[in-house]
N, C-alpha and C positions, 0 to 999 in steps of 0.2 A: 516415473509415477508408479508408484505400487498396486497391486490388483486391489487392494481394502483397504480402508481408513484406520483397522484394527492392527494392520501390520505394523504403523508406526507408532504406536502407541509406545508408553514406557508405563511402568508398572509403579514406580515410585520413584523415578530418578529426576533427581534436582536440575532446576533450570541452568542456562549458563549465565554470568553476571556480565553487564556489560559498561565497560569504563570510559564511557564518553563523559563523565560527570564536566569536564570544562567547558563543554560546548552544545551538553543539553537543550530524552525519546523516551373448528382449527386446528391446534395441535394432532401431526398425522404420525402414528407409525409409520416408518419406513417398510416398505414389503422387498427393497431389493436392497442388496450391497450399498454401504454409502460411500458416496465418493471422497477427494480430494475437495477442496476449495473451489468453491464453485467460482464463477466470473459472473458478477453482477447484473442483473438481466438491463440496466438504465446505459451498460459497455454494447450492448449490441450492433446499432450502425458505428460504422464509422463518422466523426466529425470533426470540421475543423474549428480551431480558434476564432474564434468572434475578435473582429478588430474594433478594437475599443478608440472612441473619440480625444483626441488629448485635450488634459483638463489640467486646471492650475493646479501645483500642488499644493497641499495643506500648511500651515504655518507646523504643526507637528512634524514633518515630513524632515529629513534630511536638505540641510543649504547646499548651496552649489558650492562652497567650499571646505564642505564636510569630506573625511575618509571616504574614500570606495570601496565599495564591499570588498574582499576577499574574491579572487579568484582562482581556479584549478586549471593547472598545463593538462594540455588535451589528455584523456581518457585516465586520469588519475583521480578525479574528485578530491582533491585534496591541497592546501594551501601551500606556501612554504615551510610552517610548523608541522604539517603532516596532519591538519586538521580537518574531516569533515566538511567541503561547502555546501554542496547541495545536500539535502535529506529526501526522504521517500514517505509515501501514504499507500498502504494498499485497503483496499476495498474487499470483503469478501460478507457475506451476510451471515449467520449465526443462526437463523430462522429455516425449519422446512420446506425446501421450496423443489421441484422436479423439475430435471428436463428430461426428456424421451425416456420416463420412467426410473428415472435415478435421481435421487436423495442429495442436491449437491451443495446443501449449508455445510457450511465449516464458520465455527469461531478461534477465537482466542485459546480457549482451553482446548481446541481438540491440537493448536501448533502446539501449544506445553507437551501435551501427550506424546508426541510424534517423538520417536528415537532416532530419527537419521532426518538432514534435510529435504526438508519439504519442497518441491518442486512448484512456483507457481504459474500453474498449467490455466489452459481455456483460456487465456486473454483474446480478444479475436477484433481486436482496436489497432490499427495503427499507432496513433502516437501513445497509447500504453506500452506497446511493446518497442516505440522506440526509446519512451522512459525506462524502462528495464535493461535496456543495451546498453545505456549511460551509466547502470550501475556497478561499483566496484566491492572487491570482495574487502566486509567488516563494515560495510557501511550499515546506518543506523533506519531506521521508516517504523512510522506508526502502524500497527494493523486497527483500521476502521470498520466499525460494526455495520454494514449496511440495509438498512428496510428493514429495521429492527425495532426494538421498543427498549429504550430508546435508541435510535441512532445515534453514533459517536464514537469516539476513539478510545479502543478499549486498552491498548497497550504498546510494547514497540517489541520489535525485530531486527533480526539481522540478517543483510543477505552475506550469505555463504560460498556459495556458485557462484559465477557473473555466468550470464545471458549465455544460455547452450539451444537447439533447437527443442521444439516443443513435441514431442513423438505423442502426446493424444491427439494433435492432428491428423492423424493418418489412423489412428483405430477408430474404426467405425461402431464400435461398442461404449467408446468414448460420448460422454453428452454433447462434446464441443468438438468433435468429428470434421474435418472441412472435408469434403470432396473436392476441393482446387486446390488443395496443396500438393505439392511436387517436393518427395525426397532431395530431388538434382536442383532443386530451385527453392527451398524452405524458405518461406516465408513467416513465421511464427516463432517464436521463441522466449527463452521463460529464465526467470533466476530460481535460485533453489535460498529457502530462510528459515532462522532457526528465533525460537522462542527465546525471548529477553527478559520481561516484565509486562505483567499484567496491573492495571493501575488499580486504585482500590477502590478507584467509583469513574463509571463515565464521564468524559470530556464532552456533552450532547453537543448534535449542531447546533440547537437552538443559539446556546452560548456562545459556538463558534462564530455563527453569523451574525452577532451583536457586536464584535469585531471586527468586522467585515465591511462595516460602514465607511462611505467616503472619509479616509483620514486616520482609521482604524488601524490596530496593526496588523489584522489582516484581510485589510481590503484587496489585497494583490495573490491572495491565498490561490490554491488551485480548485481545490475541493470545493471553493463558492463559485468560480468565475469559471472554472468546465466542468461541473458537479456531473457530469455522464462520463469522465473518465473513470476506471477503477483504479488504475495505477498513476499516481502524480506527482508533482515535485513540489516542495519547500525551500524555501531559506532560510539559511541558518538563523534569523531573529524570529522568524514564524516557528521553526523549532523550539527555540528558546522560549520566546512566546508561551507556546500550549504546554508545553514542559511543566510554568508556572502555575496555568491554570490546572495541571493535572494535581499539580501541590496542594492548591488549597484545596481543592476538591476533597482530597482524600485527609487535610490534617481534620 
């Protein structure tokens, strides 16, 4: 993680393109340094999964003698074709907001800006950070605008790094400082992403959660059913899914 938000900046250089196409991703001055990506204040406890009551499925829903999704041999995320299965969401807010006196909105544009991978640091969630452990290097994840106006997904990325330790843990000048973390015993850790595309209009939740409805296609979403994670996971047809909705959005 670099001492300033300024250091990664790029001065005019073009994004990278990304060729997933077949399987389709008040107002305060700052008075100190602004940070990195901040971690979404709604990640702060930890929590687990809500066990959900089983319910009939929908006549929409896939038969019991329909294909089975795609799946990935352990720690590849990837099918037999070499295809993407699961996808990513990350959460970070775009809005001013402080912790222990430092500035830690980051959007969309400031990962464009960034000239070297971005490290996303401060996650301080269990199962965020063991969704990030799952991730493999070129895999594809939305960056989500959150407590914003509006909220929503504002574009996609790519992670670059898989899951290294989180060394803002241990600087105490860091917003997201833990004093219980152990060098010898790291608990924490982060992938590093690089700017993809930014869409040309907000995906809001509103919209998202009007899909989300029993029967929906994405009523199994993550971002609805544990909306206090920052980091989550997709399937490949909910990728697909908002992909389309990012389409019409912007024709």
């Amino acid at each position: 993680m670099v001492a300033t938000r300024r250091s990664t900046r790029q001065s005019d250089a073009s994004a990278p393109q990304y060729a997933e196409s077949s399987s389709e991703h008040e107002d305060q001055k700052p008075t100190k340094t602004r940070q990195k990506r901040m971690r979404p204040h709604a990640d702060e406890p930890e929590t687990r999964p809500r066990k959900q009551a089983t319910k009939s499925k929908p006549d929409s829903l896939p038969k019991a003698n329909a294909p089975k999704p795609e799946t990935a041999p352990p720690g590849t995320n990837r099918d037999a074709g070499g295809n993407q299965v699961t996808y990513w969401l990350f959460k970070a807010e775009p809005l001013p907001r402080y912790e222990n006196g430092i500035n830690v909105a980051f959007s969309i544009d400031d990962l464009k800006a960034c000239t070297k991978p971005e490290p996303w640091s401060g996650v301080r969630n269990f199962q965020a950070r063991n969704t990030m452990q799952e991730m493999r290097e070129g895999d594809l994840g939305f960056f989500y605008h959150s407590n914003a106006k509006p909220s929503g997904i504002a574009g996609i990325l790519r992670v670059v790094k898989e899951a290294e330790v989180d060394e803002t843990a241990f600087d105490p000048k860091d917003p997201y400082y833990d004093a219980k973390s152990d060098r010898e015993r790291p608990k924490w850790y982060c992938v590093s992403v690089e700017f993809v595309e930014k869409f040309d209009n907000i995906v809001e939740l509103q919209e998202l959660k009007s899909h989300a409805a029993k029967g929906g296609r994405l009523q199994n979403m993550q971002l609805v059913t544990h909306s206090r994670l920052s980091v989550s996971k997709l399937s490949k047809e909910e990728w697909e899914f908002i992909l389309e909705l990012a389409k019409r959005r912007g024709a």
